[in-house]
BALOBA-1460 file (C-alpha; in Angstrom, 3 decimals):
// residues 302
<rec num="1" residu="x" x="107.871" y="77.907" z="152.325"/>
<rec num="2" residu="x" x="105.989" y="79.326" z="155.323"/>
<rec num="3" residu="x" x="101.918" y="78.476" z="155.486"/>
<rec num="4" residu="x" x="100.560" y="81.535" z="153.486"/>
<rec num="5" residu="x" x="98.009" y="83.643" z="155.478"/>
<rec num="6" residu="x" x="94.084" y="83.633" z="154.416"/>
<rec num="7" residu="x" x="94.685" y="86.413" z="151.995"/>
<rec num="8" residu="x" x="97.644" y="85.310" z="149.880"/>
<rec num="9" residu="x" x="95.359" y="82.207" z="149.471"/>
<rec num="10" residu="x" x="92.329" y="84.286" z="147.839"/>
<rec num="11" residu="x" x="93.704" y="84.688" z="144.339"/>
<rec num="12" residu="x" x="94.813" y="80.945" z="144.154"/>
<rec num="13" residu="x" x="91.753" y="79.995" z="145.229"/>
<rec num="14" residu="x" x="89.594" y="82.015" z="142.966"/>
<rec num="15" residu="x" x="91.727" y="81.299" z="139.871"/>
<rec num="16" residu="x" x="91.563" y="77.558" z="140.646"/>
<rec num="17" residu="x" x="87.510" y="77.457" z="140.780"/>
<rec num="18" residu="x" x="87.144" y="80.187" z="137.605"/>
<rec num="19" residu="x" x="86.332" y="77.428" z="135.473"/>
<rec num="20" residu="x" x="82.744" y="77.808" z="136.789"/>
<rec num="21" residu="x" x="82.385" y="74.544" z="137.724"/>
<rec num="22" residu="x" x="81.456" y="73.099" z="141.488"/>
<rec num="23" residu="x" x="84.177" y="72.806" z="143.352"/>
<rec num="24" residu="x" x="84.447" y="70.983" z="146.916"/>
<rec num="25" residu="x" x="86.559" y="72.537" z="149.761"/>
<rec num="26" residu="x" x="88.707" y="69.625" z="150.324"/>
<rec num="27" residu="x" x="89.561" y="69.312" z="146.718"/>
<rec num="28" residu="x" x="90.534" y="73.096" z="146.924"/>
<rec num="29" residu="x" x="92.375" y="72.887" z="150.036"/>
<rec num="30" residu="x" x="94.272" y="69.711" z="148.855"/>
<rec num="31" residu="x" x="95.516" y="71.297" z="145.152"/>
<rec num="32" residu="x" x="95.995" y="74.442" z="146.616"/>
<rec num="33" residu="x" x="98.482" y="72.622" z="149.206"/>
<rec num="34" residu="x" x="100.310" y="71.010" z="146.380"/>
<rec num="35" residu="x" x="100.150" y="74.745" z="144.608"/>
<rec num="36" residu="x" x="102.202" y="76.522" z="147.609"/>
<rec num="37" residu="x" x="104.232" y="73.454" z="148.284"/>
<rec num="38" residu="x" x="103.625" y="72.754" z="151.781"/>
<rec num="39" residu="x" x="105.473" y="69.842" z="153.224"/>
<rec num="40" residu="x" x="104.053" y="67.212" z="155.682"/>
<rec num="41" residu="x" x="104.854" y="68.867" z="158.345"/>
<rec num="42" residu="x" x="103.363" y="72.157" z="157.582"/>
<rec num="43" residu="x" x="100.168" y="70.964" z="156.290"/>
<rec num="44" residu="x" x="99.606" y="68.814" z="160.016"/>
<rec num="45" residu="x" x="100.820" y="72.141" z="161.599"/>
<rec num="46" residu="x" x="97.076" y="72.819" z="163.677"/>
<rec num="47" residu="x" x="95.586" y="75.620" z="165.538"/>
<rec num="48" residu="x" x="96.308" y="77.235" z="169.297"/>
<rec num="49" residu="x" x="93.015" y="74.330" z="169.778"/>
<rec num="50" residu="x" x="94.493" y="71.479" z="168.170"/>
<rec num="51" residu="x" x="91.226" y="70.801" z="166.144"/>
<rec num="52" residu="x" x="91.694" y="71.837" z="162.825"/>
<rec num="53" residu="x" x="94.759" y="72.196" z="160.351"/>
<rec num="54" residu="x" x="96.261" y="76.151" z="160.188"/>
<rec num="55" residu="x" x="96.333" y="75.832" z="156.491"/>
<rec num="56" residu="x" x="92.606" y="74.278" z="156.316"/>
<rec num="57" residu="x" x="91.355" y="76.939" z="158.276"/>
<rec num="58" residu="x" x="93.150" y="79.487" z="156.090"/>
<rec num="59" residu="x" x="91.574" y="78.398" z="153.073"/>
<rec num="60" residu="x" x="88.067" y="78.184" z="154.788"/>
<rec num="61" residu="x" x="88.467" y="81.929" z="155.797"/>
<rec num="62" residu="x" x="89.894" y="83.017" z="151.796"/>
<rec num="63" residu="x" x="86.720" y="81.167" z="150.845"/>
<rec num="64" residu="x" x="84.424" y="82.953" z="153.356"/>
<rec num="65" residu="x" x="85.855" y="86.446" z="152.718"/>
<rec num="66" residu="x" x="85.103" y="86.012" z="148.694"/>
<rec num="67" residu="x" x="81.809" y="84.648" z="149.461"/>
<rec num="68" residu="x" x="80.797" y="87.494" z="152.034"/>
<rec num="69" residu="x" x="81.667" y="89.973" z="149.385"/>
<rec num="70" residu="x" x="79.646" y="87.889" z="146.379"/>
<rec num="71" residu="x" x="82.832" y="86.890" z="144.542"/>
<rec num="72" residu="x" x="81.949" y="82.636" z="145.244"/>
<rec num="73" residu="x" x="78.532" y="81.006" z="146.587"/>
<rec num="74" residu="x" x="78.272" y="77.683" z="148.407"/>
<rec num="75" residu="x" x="76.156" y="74.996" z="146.303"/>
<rec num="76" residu="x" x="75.539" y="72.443" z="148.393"/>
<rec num="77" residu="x" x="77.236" y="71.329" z="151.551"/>
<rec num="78" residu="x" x="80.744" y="71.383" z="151.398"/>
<rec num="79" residu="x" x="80.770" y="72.397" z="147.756"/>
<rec num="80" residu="x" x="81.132" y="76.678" z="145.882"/>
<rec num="81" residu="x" x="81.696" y="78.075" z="142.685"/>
<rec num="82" residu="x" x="82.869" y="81.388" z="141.148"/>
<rec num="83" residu="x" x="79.562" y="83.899" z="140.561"/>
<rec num="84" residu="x" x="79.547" y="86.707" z="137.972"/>
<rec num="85" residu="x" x="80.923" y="89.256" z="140.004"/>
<rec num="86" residu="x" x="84.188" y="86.878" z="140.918"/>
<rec num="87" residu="x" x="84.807" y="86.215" z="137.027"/>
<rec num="88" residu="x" x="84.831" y="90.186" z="136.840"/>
<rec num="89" residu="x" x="87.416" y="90.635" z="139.682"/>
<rec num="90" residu="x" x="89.499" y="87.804" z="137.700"/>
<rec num="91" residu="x" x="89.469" y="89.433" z="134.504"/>
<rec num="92" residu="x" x="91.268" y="92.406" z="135.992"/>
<rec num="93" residu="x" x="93.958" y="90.666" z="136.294"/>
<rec num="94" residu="x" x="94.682" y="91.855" z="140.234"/>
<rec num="95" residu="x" x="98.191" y="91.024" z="141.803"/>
<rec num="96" residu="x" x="96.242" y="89.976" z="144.647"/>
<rec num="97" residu="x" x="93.096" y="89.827" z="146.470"/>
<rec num="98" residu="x" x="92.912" y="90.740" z="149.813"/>
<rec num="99" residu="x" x="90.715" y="92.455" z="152.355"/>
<rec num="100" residu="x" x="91.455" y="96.243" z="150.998"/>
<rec num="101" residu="x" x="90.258" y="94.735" z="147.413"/>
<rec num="102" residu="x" x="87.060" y="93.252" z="149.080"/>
<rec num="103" residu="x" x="86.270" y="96.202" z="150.820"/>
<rec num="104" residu="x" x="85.045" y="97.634" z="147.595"/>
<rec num="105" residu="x" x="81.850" y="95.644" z="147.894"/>
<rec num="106" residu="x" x="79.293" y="96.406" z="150.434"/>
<rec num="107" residu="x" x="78.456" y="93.184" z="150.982"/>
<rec num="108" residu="x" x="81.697" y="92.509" z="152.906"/>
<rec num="109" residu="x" x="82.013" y="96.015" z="154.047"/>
<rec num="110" residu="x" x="78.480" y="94.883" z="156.318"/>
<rec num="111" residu="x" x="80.264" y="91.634" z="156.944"/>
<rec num="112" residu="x" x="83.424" y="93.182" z="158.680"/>
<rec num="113" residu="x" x="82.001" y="96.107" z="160.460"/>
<rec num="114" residu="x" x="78.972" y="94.946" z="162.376"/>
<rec num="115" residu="x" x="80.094" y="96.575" z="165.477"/>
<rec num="116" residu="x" x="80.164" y="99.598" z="164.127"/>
<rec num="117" residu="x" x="76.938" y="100.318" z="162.924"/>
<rec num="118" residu="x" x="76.746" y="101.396" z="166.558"/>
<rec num="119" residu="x" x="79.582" y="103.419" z="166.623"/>
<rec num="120" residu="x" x="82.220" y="101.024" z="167.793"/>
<rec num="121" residu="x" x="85.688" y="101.898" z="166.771"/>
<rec num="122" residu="x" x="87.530" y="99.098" z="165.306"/>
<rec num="123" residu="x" x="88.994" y="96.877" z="167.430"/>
<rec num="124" residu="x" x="92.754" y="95.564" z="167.878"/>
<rec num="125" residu="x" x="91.840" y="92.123" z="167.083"/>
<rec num="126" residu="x" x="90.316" y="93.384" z="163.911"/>
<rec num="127" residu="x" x="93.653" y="95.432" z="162.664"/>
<rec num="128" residu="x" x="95.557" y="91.365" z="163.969"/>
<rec num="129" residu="x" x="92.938" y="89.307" z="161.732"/>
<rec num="130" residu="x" x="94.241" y="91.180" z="158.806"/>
<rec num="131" residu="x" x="97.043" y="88.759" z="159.177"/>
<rec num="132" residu="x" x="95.320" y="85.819" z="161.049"/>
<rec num="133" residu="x" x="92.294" y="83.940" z="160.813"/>
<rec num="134" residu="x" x="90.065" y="84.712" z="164.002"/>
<rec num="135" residu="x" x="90.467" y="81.422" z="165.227"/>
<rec num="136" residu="x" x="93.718" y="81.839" z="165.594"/>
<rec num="137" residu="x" x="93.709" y="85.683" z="167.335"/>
<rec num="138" residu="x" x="91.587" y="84.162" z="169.546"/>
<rec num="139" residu="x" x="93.988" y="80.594" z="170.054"/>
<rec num="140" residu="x" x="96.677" y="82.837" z="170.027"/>
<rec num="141" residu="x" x="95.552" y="85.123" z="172.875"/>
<rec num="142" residu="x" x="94.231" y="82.080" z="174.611"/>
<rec num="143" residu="x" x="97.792" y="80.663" z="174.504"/>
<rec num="144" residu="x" x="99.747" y="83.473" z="176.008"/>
<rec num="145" residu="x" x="97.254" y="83.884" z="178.637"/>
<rec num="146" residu="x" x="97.852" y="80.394" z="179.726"/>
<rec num="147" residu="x" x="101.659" y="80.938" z="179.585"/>
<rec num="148" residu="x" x="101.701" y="83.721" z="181.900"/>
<rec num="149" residu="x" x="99.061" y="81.892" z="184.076"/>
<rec num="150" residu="x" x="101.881" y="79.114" z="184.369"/>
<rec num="151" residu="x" x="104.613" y="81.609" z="185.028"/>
<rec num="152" residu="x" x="102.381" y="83.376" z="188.044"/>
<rec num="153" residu="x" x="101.422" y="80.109" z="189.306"/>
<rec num="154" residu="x" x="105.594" y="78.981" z="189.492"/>
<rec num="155" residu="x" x="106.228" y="82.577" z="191.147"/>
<rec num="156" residu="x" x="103.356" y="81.609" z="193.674"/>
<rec num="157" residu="x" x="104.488" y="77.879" z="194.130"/>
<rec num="158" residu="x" x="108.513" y="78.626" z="194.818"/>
<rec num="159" residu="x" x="107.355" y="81.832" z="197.320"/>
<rec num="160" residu="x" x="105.271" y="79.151" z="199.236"/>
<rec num="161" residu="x" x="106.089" y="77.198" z="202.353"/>
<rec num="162" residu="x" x="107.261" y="73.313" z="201.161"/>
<rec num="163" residu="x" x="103.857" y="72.113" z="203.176"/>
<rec num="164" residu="x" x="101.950" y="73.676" z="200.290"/>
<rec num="165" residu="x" x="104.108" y="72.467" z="197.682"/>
<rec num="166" residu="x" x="103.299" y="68.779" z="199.166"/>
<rec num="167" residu="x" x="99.431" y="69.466" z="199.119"/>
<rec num="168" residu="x" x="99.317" y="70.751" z="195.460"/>
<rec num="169" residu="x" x="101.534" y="67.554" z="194.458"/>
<rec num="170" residu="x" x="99.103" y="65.268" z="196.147"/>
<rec num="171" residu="x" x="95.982" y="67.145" z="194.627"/>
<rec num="172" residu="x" x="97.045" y="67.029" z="191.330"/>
<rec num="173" residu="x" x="98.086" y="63.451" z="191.038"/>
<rec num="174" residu="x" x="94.349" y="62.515" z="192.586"/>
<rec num="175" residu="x" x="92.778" y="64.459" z="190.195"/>
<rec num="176" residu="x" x="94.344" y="62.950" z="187.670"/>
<rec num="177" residu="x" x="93.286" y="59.714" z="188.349"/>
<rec num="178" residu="x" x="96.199" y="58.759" z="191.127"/>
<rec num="179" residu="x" x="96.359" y="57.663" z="194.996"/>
<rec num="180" residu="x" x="92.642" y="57.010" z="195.253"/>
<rec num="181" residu="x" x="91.861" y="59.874" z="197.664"/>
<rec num="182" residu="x" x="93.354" y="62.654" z="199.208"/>
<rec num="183" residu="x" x="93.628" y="61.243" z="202.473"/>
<rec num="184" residu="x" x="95.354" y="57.985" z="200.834"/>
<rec num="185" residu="x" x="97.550" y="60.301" z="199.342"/>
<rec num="186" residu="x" x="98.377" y="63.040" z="201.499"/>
<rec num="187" residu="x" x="99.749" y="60.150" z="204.175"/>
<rec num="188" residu="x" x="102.143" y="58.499" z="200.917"/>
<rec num="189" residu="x" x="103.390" y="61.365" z="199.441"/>
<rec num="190" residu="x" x="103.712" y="64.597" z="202.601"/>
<rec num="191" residu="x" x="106.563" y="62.477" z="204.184"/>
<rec num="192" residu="x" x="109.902" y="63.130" z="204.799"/>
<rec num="193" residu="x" x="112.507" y="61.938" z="202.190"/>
<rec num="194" residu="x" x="113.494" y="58.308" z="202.078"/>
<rec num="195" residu="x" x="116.595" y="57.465" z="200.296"/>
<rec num="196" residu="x" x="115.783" y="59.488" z="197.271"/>
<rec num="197" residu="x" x="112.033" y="59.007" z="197.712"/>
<rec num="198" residu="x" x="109.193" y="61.699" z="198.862"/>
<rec num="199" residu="x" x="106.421" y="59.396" z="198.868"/>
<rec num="200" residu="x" x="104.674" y="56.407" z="197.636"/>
<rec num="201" residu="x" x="100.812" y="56.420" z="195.853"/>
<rec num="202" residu="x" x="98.951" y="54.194" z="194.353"/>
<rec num="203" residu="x" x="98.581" y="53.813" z="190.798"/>
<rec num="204" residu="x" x="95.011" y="53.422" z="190.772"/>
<rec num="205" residu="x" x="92.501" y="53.408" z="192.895"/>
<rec num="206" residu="x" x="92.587" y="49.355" z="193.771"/>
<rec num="207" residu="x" x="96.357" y="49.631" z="194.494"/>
<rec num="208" residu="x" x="97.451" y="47.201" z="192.025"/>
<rec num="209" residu="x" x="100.710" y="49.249" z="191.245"/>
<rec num="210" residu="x" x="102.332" y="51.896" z="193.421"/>
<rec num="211" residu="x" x="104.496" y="54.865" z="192.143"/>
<rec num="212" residu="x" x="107.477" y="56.108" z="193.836"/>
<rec num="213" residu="x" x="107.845" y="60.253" z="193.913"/>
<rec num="214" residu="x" x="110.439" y="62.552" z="193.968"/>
<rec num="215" residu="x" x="109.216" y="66.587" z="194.185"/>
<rec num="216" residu="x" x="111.614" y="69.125" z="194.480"/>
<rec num="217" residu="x" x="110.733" y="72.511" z="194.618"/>
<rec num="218" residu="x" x="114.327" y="73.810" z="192.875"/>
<rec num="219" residu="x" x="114.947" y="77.194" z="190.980"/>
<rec num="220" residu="x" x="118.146" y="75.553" z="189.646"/>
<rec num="221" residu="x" x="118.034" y="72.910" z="186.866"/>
<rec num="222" residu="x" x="118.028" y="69.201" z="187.735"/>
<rec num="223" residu="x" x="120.864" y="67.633" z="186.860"/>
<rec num="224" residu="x" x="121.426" y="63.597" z="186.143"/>
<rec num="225" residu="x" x="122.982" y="62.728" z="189.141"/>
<rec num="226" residu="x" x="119.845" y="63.452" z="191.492"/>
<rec num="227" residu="x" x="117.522" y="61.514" z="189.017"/>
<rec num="228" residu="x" x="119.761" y="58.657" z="189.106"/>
<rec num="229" residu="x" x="119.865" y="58.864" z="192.808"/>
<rec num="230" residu="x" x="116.087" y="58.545" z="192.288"/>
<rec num="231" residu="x" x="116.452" y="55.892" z="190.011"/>
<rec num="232" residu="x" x="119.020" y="53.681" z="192.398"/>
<rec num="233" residu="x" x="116.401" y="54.212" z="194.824"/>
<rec num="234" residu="x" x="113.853" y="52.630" z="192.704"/>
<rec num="235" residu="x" x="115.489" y="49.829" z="192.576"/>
<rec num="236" residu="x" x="116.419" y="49.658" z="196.257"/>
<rec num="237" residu="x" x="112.454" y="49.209" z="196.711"/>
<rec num="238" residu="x" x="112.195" y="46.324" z="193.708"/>
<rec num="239" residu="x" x="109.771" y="49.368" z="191.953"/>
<rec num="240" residu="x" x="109.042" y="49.903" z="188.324"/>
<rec num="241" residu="x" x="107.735" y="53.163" z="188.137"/>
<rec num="242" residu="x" x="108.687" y="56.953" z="189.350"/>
<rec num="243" residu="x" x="107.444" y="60.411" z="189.177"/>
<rec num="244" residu="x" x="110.058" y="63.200" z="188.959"/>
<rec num="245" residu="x" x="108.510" y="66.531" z="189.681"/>
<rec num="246" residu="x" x="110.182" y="70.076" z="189.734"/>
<rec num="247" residu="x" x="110.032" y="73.468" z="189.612"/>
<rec num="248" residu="x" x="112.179" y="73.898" z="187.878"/>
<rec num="249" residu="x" x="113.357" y="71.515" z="184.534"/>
<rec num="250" residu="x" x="115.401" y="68.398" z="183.700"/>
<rec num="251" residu="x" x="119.030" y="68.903" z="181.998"/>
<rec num="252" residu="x" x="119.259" y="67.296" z="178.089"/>
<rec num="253" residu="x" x="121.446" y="64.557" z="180.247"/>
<rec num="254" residu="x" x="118.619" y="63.640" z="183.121"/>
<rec num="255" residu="x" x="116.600" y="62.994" z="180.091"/>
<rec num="256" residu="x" x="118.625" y="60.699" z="178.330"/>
<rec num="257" residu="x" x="119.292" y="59.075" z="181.665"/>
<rec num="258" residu="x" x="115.639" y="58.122" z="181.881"/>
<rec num="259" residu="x" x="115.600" y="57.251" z="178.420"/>
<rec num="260" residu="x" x="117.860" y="54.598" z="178.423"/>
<rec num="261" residu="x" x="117.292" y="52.578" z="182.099"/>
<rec num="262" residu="x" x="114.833" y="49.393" z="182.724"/>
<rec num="263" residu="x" x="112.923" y="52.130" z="185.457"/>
<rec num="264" residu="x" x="109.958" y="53.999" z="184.042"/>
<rec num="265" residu="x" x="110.563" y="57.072" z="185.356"/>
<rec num="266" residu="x" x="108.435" y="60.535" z="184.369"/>
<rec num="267" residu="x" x="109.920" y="63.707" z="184.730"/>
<rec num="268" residu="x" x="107.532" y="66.694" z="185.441"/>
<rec num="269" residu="x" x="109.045" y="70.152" z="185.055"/>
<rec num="270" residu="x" x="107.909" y="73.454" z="185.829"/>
<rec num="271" residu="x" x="106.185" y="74.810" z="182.904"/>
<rec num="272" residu="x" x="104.551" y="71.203" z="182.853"/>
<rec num="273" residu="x" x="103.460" y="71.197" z="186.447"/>
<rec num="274" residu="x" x="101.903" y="74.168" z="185.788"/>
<rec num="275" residu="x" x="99.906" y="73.461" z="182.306"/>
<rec num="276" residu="x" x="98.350" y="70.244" z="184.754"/>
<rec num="277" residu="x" x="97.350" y="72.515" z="187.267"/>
<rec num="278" residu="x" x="95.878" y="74.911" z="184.870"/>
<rec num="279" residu="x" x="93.833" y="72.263" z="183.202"/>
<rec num="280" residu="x" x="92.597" y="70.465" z="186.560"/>
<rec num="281" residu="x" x="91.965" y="73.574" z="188.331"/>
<rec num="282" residu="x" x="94.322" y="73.423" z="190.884"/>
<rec num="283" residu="x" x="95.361" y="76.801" z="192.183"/>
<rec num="284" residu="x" x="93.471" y="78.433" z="189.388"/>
<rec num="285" residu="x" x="90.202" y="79.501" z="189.462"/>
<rec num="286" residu="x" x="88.183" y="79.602" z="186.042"/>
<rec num="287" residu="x" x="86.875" y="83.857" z="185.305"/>
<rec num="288" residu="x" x="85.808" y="83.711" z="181.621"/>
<rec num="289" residu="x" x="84.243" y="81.116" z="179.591"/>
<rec num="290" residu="x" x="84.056" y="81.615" z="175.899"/>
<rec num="291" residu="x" x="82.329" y="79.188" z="173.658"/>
<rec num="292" residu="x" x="83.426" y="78.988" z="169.515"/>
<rec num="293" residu="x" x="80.452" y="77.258" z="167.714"/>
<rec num="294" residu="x" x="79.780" y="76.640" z="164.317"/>
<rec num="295" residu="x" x="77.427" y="75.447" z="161.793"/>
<rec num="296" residu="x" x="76.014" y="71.746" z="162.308"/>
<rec num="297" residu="x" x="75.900" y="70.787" z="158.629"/>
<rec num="298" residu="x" x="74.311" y="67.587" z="159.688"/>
<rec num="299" residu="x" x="71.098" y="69.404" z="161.244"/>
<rec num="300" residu="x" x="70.479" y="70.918" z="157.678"/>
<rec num="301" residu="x" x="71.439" y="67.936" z="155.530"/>
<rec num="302" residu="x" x="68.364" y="66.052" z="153.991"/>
């Protein structure tokens, strides 16, 4: 089945800690797994971030939205119980607890409507989070942000003279560690084609290895025959090692290719291309910075 959302978990998780006793949020999270029948795959499935499990955070969320509106209380670190006022909501037997349930209790009703105390009308997000935990609105909104990022900066790159093309190519690889410096780099890789081959740079920044690239800045996809081209060219030069970069993307066939030869060859499409120059800043500017904190259970542990 698909990963329940934080408010299908609430019952579970209430009914599995109604025996009053302490319970630990790991142990919860772990039989409450086994409970919904999650496979392997779903319980690794992680956030937009990539720093916490969807499902974990889920159950973190159910068990903050009881204990905002006095159904659970933390014990010690880590660690809750059912109070009074959850054994009551049990013993009504309810098909389900979710936020329209909780809302009965002004407790959480001061938990989810902060804003408003001022008058703020509730906010998209809010009406999303019914569904999602805010960690992942806010992944979630991150992501597509960065996806049409990418797709403006492939518009911008394929509209642009080939010179530019070269520079961003040579800016990224130094960036990431590549060619040593940009004036190393800009004389290896802005050259005219050789055999198959834009440019040489260095693999590090003592030369110990080079890397051969290819860059084509392509709308259609790139088929096997010009990365074995590439390839053969490789080997004309005795090298080991190739970069591949397009605008465009690789065929299922240009993959396999790679796959299966003695060359090391990486191919860079598009939508990659773009996610590196995203992350190094090239092209992009940074507008907003948002940080997501939480509690340091460490600072407050004896």
């Amino acid at each position: 089945m698909a990963i329940p959302d934080y408010q299908s978990i609430m019952l579970p998780l209430l009914i599995l800690i109604g025996d009053s006793q302490e319970h630990s949020l790991r142990q919860a999270i772990e039989t409450l797994s086994e409970q919904f029948n999650l496979t392997a795959e779903e319980r690794k499935q992680l956030l937009p971030s990539g720093r916490q499990a969807v499902f974990d955070n889920r159950v973190g969320w159910a068990r903050t939205y009881m204990k905002k509106a006095g159904l659970l209380e933390s014990t010690q670190r880590g660690h809750f119980k059912i109070t009074a006022r959850g054994r009551d909501v049990l013993e009504q037997n309810p098909p389900m607890i979710d936020v329209t349930l909780l809302s009965q209790f002004e407790e959480f009703q001061e938990f989810r409507t902060p804003s408003r105390k001022s008058g703020t009308p509730a906010t998209r997000t809010e009406e999303v989070a019914e569904a999602e935990t805010l960690e992942e609105v806010l992944g979630n909104a991150y992501q597509r942000l960065r996806e049409e990022l990418a797709d403006e900066l492939l518009s911008q790159i394929k509209t642009s003279p080939p010179s530019l093309f070269e520079k961003i190519v040579v800016e990224l690889l130094v960036v990431m560690g590549y060619g040593g410096n940009l004036k190393d780099a800009g004389r290896a890789v802005g050259r005219s084609g050789d055999e198959g081959i834009d440019g040489v740079i260095k693999e590090d920044r003592l030369g110990l290895d080079v890397i051969y690239i290819q860059a084509k800045r392509w709308d259609q996809t790139v088929g096997r025959p010009e990365v074995q081209k590439f390839a053969g060219a490789l080997q004309g030069q005795r090298a080991r090692k190739g970069i591949f970069i397009t605008t465009s993307g690789f065929s299922k066939e240009a993959q396999e290719y790679v796959d299966r030869i003695d060359s090391r060859i990486i191919l860079v499409e598009g939508s990659s291309l773009a996610e590196f120059m995203i992350d190094h800043n090239i092209g992009v500017t940074p507008r907003d910075t948002y940080e997501v904190k939480k509690i340091d259970s460490d600072y407050f542990a004896e």
